[in-house]
C-alpha positions in Angstrom: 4.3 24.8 13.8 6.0 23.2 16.5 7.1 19.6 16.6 6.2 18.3 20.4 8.3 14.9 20.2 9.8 13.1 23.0 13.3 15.0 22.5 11.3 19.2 22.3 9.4 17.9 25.2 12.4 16.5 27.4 14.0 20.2 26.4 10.8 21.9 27.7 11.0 19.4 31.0 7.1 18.7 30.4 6.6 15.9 33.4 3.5 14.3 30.5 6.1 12.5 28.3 4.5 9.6 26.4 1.1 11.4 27.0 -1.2 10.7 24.2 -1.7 14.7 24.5 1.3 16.2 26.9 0.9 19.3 28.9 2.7 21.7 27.0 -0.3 20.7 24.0 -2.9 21.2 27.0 -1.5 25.2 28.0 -2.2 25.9 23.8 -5.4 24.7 24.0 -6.6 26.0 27.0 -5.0 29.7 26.1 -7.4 29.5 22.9 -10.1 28.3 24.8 -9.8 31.3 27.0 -9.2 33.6 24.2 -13.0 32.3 22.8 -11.5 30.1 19.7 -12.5 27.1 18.5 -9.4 24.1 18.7 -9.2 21.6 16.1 -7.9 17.9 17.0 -7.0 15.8 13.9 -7.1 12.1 14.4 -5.4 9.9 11.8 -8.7 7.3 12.1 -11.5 5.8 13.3 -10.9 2.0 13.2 -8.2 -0.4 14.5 -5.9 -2.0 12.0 -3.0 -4.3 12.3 1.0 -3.6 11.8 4.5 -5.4 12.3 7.2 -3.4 13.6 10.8 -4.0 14.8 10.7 -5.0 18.6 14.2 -2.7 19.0 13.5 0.2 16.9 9.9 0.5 16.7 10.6 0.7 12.8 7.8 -1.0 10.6 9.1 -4.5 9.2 9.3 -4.5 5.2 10.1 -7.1 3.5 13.8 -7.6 2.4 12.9 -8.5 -1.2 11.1 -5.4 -2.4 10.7 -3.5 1.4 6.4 -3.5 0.8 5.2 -3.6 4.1 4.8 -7.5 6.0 1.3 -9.0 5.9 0.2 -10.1 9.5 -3.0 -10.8 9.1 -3.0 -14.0 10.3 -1.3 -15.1 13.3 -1.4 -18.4 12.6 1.1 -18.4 9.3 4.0 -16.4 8.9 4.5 -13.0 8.1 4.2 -12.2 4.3 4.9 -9.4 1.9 1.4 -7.7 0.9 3.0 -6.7 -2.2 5.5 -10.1 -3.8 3.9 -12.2 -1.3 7.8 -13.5 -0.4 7.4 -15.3 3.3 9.3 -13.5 6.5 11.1 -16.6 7.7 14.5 -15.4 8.9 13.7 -12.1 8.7 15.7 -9.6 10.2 15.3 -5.1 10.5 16.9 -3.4 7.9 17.4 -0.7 10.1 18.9 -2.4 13.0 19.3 -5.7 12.0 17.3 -7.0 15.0 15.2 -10.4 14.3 12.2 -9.7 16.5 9.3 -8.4 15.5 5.8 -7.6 17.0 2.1 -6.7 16.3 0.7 -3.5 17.1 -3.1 -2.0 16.6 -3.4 1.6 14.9 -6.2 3.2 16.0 -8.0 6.5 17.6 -10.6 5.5 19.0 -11.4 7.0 22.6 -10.2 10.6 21.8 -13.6 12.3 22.8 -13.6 10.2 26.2 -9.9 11.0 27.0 -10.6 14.8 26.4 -13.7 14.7 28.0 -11.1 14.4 31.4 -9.1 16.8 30.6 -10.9 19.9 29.6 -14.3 19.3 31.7 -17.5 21.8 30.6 -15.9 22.1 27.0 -18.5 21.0 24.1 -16.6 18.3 22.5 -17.7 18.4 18.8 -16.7 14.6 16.8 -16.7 14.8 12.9 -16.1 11.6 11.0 -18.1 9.6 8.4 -17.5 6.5 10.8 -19.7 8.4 14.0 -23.2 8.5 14.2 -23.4 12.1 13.5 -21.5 11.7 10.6 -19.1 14.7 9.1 -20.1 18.1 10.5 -20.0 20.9 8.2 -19.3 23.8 10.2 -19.2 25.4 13.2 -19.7 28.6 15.3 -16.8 30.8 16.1 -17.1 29.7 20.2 -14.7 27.8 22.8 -15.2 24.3 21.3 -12.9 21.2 20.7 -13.2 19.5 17.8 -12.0 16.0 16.9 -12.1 15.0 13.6 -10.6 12.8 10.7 -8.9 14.0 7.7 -11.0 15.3 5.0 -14.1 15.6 7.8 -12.8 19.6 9.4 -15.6 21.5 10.1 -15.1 25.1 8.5 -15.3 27.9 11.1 -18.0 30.2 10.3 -18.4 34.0 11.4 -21.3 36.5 11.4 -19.4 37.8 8.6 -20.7 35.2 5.4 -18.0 36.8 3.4 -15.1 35.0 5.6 -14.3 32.1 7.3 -13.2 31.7 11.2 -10.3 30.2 12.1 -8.9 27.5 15.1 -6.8 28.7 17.8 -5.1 25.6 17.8 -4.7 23.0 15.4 -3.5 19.8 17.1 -2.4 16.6 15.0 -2.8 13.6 17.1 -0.9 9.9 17.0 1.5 11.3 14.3 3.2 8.0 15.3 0.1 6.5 13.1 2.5 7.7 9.8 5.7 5.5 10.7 3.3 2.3 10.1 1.5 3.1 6.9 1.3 0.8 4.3 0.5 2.7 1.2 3.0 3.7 -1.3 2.1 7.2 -1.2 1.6 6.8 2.8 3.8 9.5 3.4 2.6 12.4 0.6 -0.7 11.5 1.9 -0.1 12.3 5.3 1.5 15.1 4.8 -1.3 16.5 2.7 -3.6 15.6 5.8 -1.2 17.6 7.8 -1.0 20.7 5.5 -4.8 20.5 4.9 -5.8 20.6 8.8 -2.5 23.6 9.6 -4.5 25.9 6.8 -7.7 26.1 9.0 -5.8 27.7 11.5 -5.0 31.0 12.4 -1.7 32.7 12.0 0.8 33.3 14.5 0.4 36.9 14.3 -3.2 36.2 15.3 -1.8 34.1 17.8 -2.8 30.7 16.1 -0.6 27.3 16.5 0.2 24.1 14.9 1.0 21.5 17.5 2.4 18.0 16.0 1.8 15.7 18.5 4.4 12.8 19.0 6.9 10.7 16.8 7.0 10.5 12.9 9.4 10.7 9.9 12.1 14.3 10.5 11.4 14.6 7.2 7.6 15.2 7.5 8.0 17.3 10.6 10.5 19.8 8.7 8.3 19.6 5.4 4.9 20.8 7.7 7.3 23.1 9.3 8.8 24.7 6.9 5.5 24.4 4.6 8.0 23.2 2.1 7.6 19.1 0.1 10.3 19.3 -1.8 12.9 17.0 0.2 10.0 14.6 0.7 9.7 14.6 -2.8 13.5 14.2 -3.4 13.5 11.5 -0.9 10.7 9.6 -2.1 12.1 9.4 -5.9 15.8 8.9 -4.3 13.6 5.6 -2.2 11.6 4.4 -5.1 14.2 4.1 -7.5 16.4 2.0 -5.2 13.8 -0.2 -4.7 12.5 -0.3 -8.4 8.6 1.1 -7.5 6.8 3.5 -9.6 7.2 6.3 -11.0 10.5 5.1 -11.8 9.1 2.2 -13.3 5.6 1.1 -15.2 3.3 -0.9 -12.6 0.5 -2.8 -13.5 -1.6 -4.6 -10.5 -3.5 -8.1 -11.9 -6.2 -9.8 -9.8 -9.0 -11.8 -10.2 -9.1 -15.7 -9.9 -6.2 -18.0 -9.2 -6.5 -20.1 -13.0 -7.2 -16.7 -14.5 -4.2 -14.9 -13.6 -1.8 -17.3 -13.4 -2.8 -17.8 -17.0 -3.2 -14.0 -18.0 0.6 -13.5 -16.5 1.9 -16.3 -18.8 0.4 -15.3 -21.9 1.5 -11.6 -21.7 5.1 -12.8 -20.8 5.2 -11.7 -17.2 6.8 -15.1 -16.1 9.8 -14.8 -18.6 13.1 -12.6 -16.5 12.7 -9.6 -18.7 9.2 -9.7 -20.2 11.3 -8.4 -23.3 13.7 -6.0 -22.1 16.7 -6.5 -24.2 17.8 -2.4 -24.0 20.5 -1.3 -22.2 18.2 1.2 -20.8 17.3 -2.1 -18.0 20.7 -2.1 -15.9 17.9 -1.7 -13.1 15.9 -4.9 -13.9 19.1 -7.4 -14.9 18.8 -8.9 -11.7 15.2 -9.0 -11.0 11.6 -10.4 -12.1 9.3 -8.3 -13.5 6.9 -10.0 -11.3 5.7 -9.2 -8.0 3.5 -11.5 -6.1 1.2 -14.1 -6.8 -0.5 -12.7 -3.0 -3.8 -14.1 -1.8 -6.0 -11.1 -1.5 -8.5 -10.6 1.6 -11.9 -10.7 1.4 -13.2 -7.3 0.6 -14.9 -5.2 3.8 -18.3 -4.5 2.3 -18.2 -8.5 1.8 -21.2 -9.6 3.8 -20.4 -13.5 3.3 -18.0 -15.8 5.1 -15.5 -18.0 2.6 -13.7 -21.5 3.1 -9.8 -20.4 2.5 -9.5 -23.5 0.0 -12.5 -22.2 -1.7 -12.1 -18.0 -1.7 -8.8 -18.2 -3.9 -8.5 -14.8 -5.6 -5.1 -13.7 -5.8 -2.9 -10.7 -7.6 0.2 -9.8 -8.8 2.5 -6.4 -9.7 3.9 -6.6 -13.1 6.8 -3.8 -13.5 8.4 -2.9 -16.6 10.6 -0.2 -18.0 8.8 3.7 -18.6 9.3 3.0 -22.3 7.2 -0.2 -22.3 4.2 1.3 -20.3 1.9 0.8 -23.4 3.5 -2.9 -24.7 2.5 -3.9 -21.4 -0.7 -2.2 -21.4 -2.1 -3.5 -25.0 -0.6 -7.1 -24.1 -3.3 -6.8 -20.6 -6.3 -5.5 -22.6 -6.0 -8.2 -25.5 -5.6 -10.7 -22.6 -8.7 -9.4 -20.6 -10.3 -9.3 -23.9 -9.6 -12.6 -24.5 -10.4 -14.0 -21.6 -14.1 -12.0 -22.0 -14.6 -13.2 -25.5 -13.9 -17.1 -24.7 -16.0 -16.8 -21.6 -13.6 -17.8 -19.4 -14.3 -18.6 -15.8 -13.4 -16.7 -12.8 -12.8 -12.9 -12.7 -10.0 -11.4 -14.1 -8.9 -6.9 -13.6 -5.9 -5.1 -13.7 -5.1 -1.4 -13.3 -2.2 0.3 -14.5 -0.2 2.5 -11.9 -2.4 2.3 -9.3 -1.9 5.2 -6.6 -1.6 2.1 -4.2 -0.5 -1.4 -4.6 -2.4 -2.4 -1.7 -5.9 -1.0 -3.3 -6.8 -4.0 -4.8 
């Protein structure tokens, strides 16, 4: 695996710096084209989405109160928390302490066009379930570039139906895509990505490479590098116990209508500071709410009708207690859903325990 950031590609004087693919990336691939292998470009995505970063360090802006990534959505309001909802007035980067921030769009879109330039008379090959052709199974063993998205790889198939091919080169695209994602796992999941795209190629004995294309955490480059998580994994305990996230803690995401969960959150005690946690187990949660949020929630995607803001009022909130209250907190939601069911209460009204994102819903 080799990590071509602007620092490795300064040491290899490569005059393509800031190149979306540089020309030390271009050699690789066009030594396996030559060599009669297939090469394997993994895109992080197929659409364009919004983020906030630091105008002086490029880092993503969190929020101050619980670091959950700034809402920005809107351009006409100010920057919010997506996960307590707390406003970004007076914000300033916890990493450099600068105050200005700025909107940039995350995409990959145009890859096929850009490569079409630079390797002319190659079969370009797209797999995604967002392109017309949809996700392409597999492929003949044969000079051929592949773009595709994670989870869409084509297999490489020989004459042999016994055994796989494999790609000259596997190339990971945009890896600057990973300093602005918003998911609480972001970071295990794009290293799985990574790890799952690196297996389809060939060994280095077989003369097969890993090419990391551009900036990201040091700590995912060494983890793909070394083909070893468990410093991520150290790091990402050491982070979400610091900030009070799960799996140190018991999360539980509420949504549904305004009335609804306002009122749901009050009866199960999610208002009060403690939500009964009189232990001395809680040093972490002395000087917090258990509460995170109340957040307006978008419009879902697949939502084919337009809503008046003063009218579309679903909202949601985080509720976090202690790991030795995980089921307290979980009967006092279901007799509260099942309440709210029973009396026929209006408006909708969901929670899920430990979501895998707090952004999902």
């Amino acid at each position: 695996v080799r990590w071509l950031n602007r620092e490795a590609l300064l040491k290899l004087a490569d005059p393509s710096i800031g190149a979306r693919i540089p020309h030390s990336a271009v050699r690789a691939i066009n030594d396996a084209l030559s060599d009669g292998k297939p090469v394997l470009l993994s895109i992080a995505q197929d659409g364009v989405t919004q983020s906030a970063i630091c105008s002086s360090c490029k880092r993503q802006a969190r929020c101050r109160r619980c670091t959950g990534p700034l809402d920005v959505a809107n351009s006409q309001q100010t920057a919010r928390c997506s996960w307590c909802g707390a406003s970004a007035i007076n914000w300033s980067c916890s990493n450099c302490g600068s105050s200005n921030m700025r909107v940039i769009q995350v995409g990959a879109a145009g890859v096929a066009e850009e490569l079409s330039k630079l390797f002319r008379n190659v079969p370009i090959i797209i797999s995604s379930q967002h392109q017309p052709n949809g996700i392409i199974q597999c492929i003949d063993e044969k000079p051929v570039i592949v773009v595709a998205t994670p989870g869409c790889e084509p297999r490489v198939q020989t004459q042999d139906a016994n055994c796989n091919g494999e790609y000259g080169v596997v190339a990971i695209l945009d890896t600057w895509v990973s300093l602005y994602a918003s998911g609480l796992d972001a970071r295990i999941d794009t290293l799985n990505s990574w790890m799952k795209a690196s297996a389809l190629c060939a060994p280095r004995a077989r003369g097969g490479s890993v090419l990391l294309i551009g900036e990201t955490y040091p700590v995912l480059a060494r983890a793909l590098t070394l083909w070893d998580t468990t410093q991520l994994s150290c790091n990402e305990l050491s982070e979400r116990a610091q900030a009070i996230l799960p799996p140190c803690v018991t999360a539980a995401c509420v949504w549904g209508a305004r009335d609804a969960v306002m009122h749901a959150l009050e009866n199960i005690g999610a208002m009060q500071e403690n939500l009964g946690c009189e232990s001395s187990q809680d040093a972490d949660f002395s000087a917090i709410s258990p509460l995170l949020g109340i957040v307006p929630m978008h419009p879902p995607v697949t939502d084919r009708y337009q809503h008046f803001d003063d009218i579309y009022d679903r909202v949601k909130a985080v509720v976090r207690v202690p790991l030795y209250l995980r089921q307290e907190l979980v009967n006092r939601l279901h007799k509260e859903v099942a309440r709210h069911v029973a009396t026929r209460a209006a408006g909708e009204l969901r929670f899920c325990v430990d979501p895998k994102d707090l952004l999902a819903y």
